[in-house]
N, C-alpha and C positions, 0 to 999 in steps of 0.2 A: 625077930631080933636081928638076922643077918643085913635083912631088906633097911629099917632103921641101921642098922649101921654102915650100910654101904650109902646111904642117902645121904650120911652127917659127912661123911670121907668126901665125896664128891663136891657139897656146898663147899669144906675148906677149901679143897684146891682149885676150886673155882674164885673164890676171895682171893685164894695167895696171889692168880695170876693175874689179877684186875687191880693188886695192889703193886704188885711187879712192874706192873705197864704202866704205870703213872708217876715212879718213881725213874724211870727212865725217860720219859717226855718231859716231863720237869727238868733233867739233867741237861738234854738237847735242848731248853729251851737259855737256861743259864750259859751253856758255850757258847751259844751264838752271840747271845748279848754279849760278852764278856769281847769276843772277838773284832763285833762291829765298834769297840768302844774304843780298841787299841789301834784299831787304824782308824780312827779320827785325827786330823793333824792335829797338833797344837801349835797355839800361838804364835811359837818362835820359828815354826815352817813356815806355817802361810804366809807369804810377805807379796805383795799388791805387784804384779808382771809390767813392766813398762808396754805401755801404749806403742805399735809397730806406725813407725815414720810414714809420713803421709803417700801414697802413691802415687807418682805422675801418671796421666791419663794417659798417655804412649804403656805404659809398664800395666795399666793397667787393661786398656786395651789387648795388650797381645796375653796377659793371661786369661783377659776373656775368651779370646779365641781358642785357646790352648786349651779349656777347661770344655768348648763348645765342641773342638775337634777329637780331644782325646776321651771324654764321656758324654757319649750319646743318651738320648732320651730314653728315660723306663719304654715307652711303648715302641721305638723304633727298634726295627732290626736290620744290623748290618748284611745283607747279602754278599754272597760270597766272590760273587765276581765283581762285586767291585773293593777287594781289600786293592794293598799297594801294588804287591806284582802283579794286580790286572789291568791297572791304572798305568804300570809303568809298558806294559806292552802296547796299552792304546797308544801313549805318548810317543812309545818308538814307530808303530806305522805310520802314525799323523808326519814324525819328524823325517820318516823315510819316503813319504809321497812326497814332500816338500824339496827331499835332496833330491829326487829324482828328474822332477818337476826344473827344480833352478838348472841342474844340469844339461836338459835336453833340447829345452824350450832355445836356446842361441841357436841349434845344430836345424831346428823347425822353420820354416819357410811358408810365406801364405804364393801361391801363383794365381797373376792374374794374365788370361788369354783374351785375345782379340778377333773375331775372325769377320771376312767380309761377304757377307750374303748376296750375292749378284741378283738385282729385282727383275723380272722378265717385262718386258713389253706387251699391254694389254691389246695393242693394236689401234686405242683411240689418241684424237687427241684432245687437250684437257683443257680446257672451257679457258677462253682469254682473258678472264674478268668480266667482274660489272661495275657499272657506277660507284664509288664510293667503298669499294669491295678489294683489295689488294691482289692482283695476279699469283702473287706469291702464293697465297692460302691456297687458293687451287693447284698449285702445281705440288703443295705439300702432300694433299691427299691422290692426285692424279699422277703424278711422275713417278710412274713405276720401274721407268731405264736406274734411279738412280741405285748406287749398294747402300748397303744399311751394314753398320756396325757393330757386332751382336758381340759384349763381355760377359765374361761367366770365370769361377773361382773355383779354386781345390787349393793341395796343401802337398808338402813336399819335404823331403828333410834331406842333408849334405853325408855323403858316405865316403867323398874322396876329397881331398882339398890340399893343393900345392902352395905354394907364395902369388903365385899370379891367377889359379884360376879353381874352380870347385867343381865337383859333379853331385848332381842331385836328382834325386828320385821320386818318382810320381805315378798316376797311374795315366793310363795312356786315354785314356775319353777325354783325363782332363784338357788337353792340347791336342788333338785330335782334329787337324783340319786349322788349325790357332794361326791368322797373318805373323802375329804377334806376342812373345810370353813374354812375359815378367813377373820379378819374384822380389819378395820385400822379405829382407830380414828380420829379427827381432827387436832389432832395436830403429824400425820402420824405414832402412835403406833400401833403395828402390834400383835394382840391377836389369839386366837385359839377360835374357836369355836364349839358347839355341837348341834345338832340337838334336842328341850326341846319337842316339841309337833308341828305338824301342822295339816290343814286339807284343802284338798282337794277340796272341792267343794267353799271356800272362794278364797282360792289359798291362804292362808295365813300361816306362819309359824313360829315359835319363838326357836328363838336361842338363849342358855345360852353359857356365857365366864366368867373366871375367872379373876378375878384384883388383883389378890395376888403380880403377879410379877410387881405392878404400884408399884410405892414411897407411903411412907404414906404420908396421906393426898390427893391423889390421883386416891386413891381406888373405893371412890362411884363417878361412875360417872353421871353428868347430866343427867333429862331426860325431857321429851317431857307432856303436859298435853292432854287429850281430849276435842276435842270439841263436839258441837251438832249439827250434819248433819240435822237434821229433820230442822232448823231453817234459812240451809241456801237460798240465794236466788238469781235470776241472775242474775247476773253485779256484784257481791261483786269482791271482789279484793282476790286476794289468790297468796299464795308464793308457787311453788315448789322448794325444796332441794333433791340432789341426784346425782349421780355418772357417768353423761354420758362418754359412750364411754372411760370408765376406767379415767377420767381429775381428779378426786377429787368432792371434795364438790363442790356443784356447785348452787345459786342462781337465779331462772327468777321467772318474775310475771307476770299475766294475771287476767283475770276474770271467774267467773262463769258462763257455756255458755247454762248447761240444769244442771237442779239439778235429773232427772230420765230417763237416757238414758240407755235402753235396747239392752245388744250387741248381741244376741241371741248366745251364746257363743258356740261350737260345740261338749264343753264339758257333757258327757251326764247326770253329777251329777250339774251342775251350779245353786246354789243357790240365787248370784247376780244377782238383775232385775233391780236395780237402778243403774247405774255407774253416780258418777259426770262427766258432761263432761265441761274442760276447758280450757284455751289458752295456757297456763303458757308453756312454750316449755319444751317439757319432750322431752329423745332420747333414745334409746338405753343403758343400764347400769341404766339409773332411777328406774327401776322396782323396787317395796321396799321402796322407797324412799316417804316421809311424804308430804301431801298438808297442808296447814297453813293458817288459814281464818287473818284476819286483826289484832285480837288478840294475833295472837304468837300461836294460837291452832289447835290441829292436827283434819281435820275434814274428810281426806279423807288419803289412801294408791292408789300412780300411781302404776299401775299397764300395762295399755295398751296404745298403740298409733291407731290413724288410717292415715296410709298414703300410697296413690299412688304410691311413688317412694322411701321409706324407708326413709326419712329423715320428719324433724319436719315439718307440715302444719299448725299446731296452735289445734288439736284437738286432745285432752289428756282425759285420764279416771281414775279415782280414786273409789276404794272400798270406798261406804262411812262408818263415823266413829262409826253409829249405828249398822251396820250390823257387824263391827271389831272387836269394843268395846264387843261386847255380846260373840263375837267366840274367842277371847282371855280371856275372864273370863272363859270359859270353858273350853278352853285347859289350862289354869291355875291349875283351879281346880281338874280336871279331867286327864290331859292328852290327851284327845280327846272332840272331840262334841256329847251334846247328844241331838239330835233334834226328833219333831214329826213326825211321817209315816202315811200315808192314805192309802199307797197300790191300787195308781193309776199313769197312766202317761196320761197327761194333755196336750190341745194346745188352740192356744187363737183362741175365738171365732168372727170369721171375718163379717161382715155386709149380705155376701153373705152366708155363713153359716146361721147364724140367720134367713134369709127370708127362705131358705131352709129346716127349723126347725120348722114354724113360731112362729119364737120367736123376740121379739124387744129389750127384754132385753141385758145385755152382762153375761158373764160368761166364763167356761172353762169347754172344752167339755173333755169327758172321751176319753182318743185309747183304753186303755189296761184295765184291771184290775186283781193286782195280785191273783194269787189263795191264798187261807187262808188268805186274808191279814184283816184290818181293814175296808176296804171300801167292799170287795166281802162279812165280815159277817156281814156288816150293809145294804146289797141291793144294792147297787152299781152296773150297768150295763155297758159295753162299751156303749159311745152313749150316754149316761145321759149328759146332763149339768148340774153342781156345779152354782149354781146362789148366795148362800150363804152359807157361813161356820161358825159355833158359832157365831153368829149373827153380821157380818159385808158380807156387796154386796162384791161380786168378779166383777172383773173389766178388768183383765185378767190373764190369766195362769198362770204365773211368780208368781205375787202375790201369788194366794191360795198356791203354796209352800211355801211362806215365812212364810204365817199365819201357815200355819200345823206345819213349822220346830219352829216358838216360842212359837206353844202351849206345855203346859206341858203334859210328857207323863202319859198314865192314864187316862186322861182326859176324860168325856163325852160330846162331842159338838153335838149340834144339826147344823143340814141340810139341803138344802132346792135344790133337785134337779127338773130339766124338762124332762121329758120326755111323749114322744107323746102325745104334746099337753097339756099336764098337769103339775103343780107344787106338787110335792110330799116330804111332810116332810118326815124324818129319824134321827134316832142318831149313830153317830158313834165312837167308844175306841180309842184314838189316839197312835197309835205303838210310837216304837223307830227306827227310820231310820239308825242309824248304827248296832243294833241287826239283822234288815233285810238284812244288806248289808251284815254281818257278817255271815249270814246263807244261800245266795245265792238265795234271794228271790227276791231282786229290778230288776233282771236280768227275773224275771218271767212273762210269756203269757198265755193268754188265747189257750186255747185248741181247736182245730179242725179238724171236720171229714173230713175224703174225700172225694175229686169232682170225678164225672165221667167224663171218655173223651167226648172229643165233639169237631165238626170243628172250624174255627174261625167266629169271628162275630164281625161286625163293628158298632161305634155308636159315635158321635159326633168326630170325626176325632181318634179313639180307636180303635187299631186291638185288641183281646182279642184271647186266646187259655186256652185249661183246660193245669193245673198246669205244666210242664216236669215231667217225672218218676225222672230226675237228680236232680231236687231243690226238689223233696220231701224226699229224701235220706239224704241230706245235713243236711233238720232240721227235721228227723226223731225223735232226741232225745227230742226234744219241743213238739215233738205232728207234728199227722197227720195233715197238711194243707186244707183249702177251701179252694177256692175264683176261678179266672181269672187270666190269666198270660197275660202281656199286653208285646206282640210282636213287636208292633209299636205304633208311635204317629206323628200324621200329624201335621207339621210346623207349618200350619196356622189357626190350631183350638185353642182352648180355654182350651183345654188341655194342649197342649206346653205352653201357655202362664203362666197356673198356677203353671207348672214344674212337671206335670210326664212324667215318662218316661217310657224306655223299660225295661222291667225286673222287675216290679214293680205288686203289688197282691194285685187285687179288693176286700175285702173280702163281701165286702155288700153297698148298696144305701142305700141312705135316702132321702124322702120330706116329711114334716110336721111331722106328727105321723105316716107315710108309713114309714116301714123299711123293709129292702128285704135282706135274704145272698145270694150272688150267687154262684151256684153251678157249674153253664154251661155257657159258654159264650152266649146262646141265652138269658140266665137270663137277661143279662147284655142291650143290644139290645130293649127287651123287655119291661124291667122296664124306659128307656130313651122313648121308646114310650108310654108309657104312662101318661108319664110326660107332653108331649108335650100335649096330647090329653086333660088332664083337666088345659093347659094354665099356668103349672110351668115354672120361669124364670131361677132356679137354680136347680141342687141337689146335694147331699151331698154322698161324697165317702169315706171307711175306705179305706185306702192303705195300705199294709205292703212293708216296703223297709228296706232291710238289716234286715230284724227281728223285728223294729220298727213300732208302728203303728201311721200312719199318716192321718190329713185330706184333702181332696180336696172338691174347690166348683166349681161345673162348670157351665156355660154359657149355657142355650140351644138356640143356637144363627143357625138358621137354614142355613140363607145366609154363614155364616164361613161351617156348615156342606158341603152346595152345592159345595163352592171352592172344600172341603176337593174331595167330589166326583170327580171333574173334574179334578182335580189334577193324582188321581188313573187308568184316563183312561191311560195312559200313563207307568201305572207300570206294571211291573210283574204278573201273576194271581196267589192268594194268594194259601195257602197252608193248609192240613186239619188237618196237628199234627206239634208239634215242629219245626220252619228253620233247614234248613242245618246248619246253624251257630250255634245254639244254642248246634247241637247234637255232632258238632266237636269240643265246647267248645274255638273257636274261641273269640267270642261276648261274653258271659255267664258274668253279672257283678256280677259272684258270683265266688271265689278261689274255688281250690280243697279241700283245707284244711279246709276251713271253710267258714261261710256265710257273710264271709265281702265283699265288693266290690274291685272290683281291680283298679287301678290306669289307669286313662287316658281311663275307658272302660267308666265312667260318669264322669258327667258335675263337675265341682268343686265347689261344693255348701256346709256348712254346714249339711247338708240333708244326703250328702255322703260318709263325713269323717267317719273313725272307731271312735264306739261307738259315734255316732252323737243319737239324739233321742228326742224326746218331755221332757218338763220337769217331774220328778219325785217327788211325793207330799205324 
C-alpha cells in the first residue's frame, strides 16, 4: 500500500512540474511579442530621410582616401615600426642629411693637380719618315726628351677664409710633386692654388688661394667647423663629400664601422694609428675630401680605401679630427710640425713576444736606438720594453709615438722600461723630431762589429751563414755588421709562417732575461738548443731587413722542425760559404746601388717596400 502510494505522490508532482514549465514558456513567449510590437514605429515616425547632396569628385576622392588610410584591410597588419612616430624620425634623418649635405657641400672643393714627368732619352734616334708617312707620327712614339703631362684629382674642403684669400685642406699625395693645383668651387669657379704648408707623416696639406678675382660679396668663402673624434662612436651615422673619379661634389652616408683601425701603413715616418674606419662609399678622387658626423662637423679627412678589386667594398678610412686639428694648427702657426723625438724605432709587443720576455704586460719593444739621440742619453737599450711613458701604460707601438709627438719638446718625462726581467725607471729630454730629421739622425743604427766566417747551421727550419763580404760592403758606411745571414727558410716551419725570409740578418736571440748576439751561425743552433733543453715555448729574434730592425717570435715546435728535417733529405747538400746565387747576384734582395730590396726578389709585404720600417718615436 505504502509502495502504491508513494508511486501516485510522485506521478502528481511530476505533472505539477511539466505543467508549471509550460505555463511559464507561454508567458516568455507573450512578452516578447508584445515588446517586439511596441517598438515598431508607426506611421507618423517613419517619414522618408532626404536623399544626401550629390558629392564632388575632389570631396569624394579625399574621403576615399581617408577611408583607405584610416581603415586598413581585414587581412593586413599594421606593423609597428611603421606607425607615425616611426615615420616621423625617418622624415627627420632624410631631412637632417639633406641640411647637412646643402650646408657643407659650398665649404667642399674638388683639386685638380698637374705634374710634369721629365722623359729620359733612349739614346737613339727616331726614324725621319717615309714616303707618304708624316715625320710627326714617328717622333710621337720616338721622342722620348719630350715631358708629358700627367692630371690626377682629390677633394678638399675650406677651414679658414678672410675677404681676400682662404685656406684649405687636403691630403698631401694629392699634390704631392703637383707643377700645378687648382680647385673648382661648388658652384664650378675654377681658382689657382699654392702650396701653404704640409706634412708628411699626417699626409696632410694646406693650400692657400686668392678670391680677389670673386665678385664682391663673394670673396669669403664658407667653411667647415670641427668636430671631436675622441667622442665618436660605432654605428653613428657620418656623411662623406668629395670628388670621385673627377664627377664633382659628390654626397654618401654610412656609419661608423671601428673608431681605431691601425693600417700599419709602409710609410716609414706614419704617425696615424687611429684611422676611422667607415661605409660611407668613398672612391678614387675622395682623397681630401671632409667626413661629417650627424652635426654638419668635420670629424675625420678620407684619406684611404681598402679594396680587393679597386672599386668601393664599403670600407673607408678617415684621419681622424684630433690628430688634424692639432697638425693644421701647427702648420698654421709654424709652417711645419714641431713634434717630440725619443730616438727610438718601436714594434708592438705580440703575446708570443711577451712570454718570450717573460713578460705579461704589453708595451713596445725597442729595434734600434738612435745614437746621441734622447733615448741612448737617458739608457735606452735595443730590446728594452717601453711599459710607460710620462706616466700613462703603453699599450702598443703606434701609440707611444703619438705620446712622444704631443709631448712638448724639452720636456722631462719619466719612464718605465723591462728589461731582463726587470722594471727599471729612467728619465728622459724629449728632442724635436723634425730637428732630427733635419739633421739625418731618424735614419740612424746602431753600430756593429764583425762576424767571423763560419759554415752554415740549421735550427728550427733556418739555414744561417756568417754575413757575404757583398752586403757588408753595401752598408759599410752604417757600420760594420754582426749577426747571421739567413740563406733559407723551410715552408713549413714556424719561421715561414712568422715571414722571414732569405736574406734577412739575426743580430741576436732572446728568452726571458737571456740575451745572446750572434756572431757565428753555430751561435745561432746553439742558443735554440738550449731553449729547448730548459722547456721554452718561444724565443725572441732581432732581424735586420733592408737596414730596419725587426722583431720575430718563434715557435719551438719540434714536430714542424722533424717535417723541416725530412723534407731536406731530398735537397741538395748544403754549402760552407755564400750560394752560387748570392755570389752572381742573381737572388741577392739587395741592388747594387744601394741596400733596398729589389722588386719581385721578395714577397710583397709592407716589410719590403722602400723605406718600410718600425715606427719612429
Amino acid at each position: 500500500m505504502r509502495r502504491e502510494f508513494f508511486a501516485k505522490q510522485n506521478l502528481n508532482l511530476v505533472s505539477l512540474f511539466m505543467k508549471t514549465s509550460c505555463v511559464l514558456a507561454a508567458a516568455c513567449l507573450c512578452s516578447a511579442a508584445a515588446s517586439a510590437w511596441a517598438s515598431k514605429p508607426t506611421a507618423a515616425v517613419v517619414k522618408k530621410q532626404p536623399e544626401p547632396a550629390a558629392k564632388t569628385a575632389v570631396e569624394a576622392t579625399k574621403e576615399t582616401k581617408t577611408e583607405k588610410e584610416s581603415v586598413p584591410e581585414a587581412s593586413e597588419k599594421v606593423p609597428s615600426e611603421l606607425t607615425s612616430p616611426s615615420k616621423k624620425v625617418i622624415e627627420d634623418i632624410n631631412k637632417g642629411f639633406t641640411a647637412i649635405a646643402e650646408a657643407a657641400l659650398p665649404a667642399v672643393v674638388n683639386v685638380a693637380t698637374t705634374q710634369i714627368i721629365e722623359m729620359k732619352d733612349r739614346g737613339f734616334d727616331f726614324p725621319k719618315g717615309f714616303p707618304g708617312i708624316p715625320e710627326e707620327l714617328f717622333r710621337d712614339f720616338f721622342d722620348f726628351e719630350r715631358s708629358r703631362r700627367v692630371q690626377s684629382l682629390g677633394s678638399g674642403f675650406i677651414i679658414i677664409s678672410y675677404e681676400g684669400k682662404a685656406y684649405i685642406v687636403t691630403n698631401y699625395h694629392v699634390i704631392a710633386d703637383a707643377k700645378k693645383i687648382s680647385i673648382f668651387l661648388n658652384d664650378k669657379t675654377e681658382l689657382e692654388a699654392t702650396l701653404h704648408a704640409y706634412d708628411e707623416r699626417t699626409d696632410i696639406a694646406i693650400l692657400e688661394v686668392k678670391t680677389d678675382s670673386l665678385p664682391i660679396g663673394k670673396r669669403k668663402l664658407p667653411t667647415l667647423e670641427w668636430g671631436d673624434s675622441r667622442t665618436v662612436r660605432v654605428g653613428e651615422w657620418v656623411l662623406a663629400i668629395g670628388n670621385p673619379f673627377g664627377l664633382g661634389s659628390t654626397v654618401t652616408n654610412g656609419i661608423i664601422s671601428n673608431i681605431s683601425r691601425d693600417l700599419m701603413t709602409p710609410s716609414r715616418n706614419s704617425y696615424v694609428d687611429s684611422f676611422l674606419q667607415h661605409s660611407a662609399q668613398i672612391n678614387m678622387g675622395n682623397s681630401g675630401g671632409c667626413l661629417l658626423d650627424i652635426n654638419g662637423k668635420v670629424i675625420g679627412i678620407n684619406s684611404a680605401i681598402f679594396s680587393p678589386s679597386g672599386g668601393n667594398v664599403g670600407i673607408g678610412f678617415a684621419i681622424p679630427s684630433d690628430i688634424a686639428q692639432k697638425t693644421i694648427e701647427q702648420l698654421m702657426q709654424f709652417g711645419r710640425t714641431k713634434r717630440g723625438w725619443l730616438g727610438v724605432k718601436i714594434q708592438n709587443l705580440t703575446e708570443n713576444m711577451a712570454e718570450s720576455l717573460g713578460l705579461k704586460s704589453q708595451g713596445a719593444i725597442v729595434g734600434s736606438v738612435t745614437p746621441d739621440g734622447p733615448a741612448q742619453k737617458a739608457g735606452i737599450q735595443s730590446g728594452d720594453v717601453i711599459l710607460e711613458f710620462d706616466g700613462k701604460v703603453i699599450n702598443e707601438s703606434n701609440r707611444l709615438s703619438r705620446l712622444v709627438g704631443e709631448t712638448p719638446i724639452g720636456k722631462a718625462c719619466s719612464i718605465k722600461i723591462w728589461r731582463k726581467g726587470k722594471e727599471i725607471p729612467l728619465q728622459v729630454t724629449v728632442g724635436e723630431f723634425e730637428d732630427a730629421l733635419q739633421k739625418g739622425k731618424i735614419d740612424g743604427e746602431e753600430k756593429h762589429s764583425d762576424g767571423k766566417s763560419a759554415p752554415i747551421s740549421e735550427a728550427l727550419g733556418i739555414k744561417v751563414s756568417s754575413i757575404p763580404q757583398e752586403i757588408k760592403q753595401r752598408y759599410a758606411q752604417s757600420g760594420p755588421l754582426k749577426g747571421v745571414f739567413i740563406v733559407k727558410v723551410d715552408s713549413n716551419s714556424s719561421a715561414a709562417e712568422e715571414g722571414l725570409m732569405r736574406g734577412d740578418i739575426i743580430v741576436e736571440a732572446n728568452i726571458e732575461t737571456k740575451r745572446q748576439e750572434l756572431n757565428e751561425p753555430k751561435d745561432f743552433s746553439d742558443f735554440v738548443e738550449s731553449a729547448k733543453r730548459t722547456k721554452h715555448k718561444n724565443i725572441l729574434l732581432l732581424v735586420m731587413r733592408n737596414g730596419e730592425p725587426k722583431y720575430f717570435s718563434l715557435k719551438i715546435d719540434e714536430e714542424l722542425e722533424n717535417k723541416s728535417k725530412e723534407n731536406k733529405k731530398n735537397e741538395p747538400k748544403s754549402f760552407s760559404s755564400a750560394p752560387s746565387d748570392l755570389k752572381s747576384g742573381n737572388s741577392v734582395p739587395f741592388s747594387k746601388d744601394d741596400a733596398k730590396p729589389k722588386r719581385g726578389m721578395v714577397p710583397d709585404h709592407p716589410a719590403n717596400k722602400d723605406n718600410a720600417s718600425g715606427p719612429a718615436a
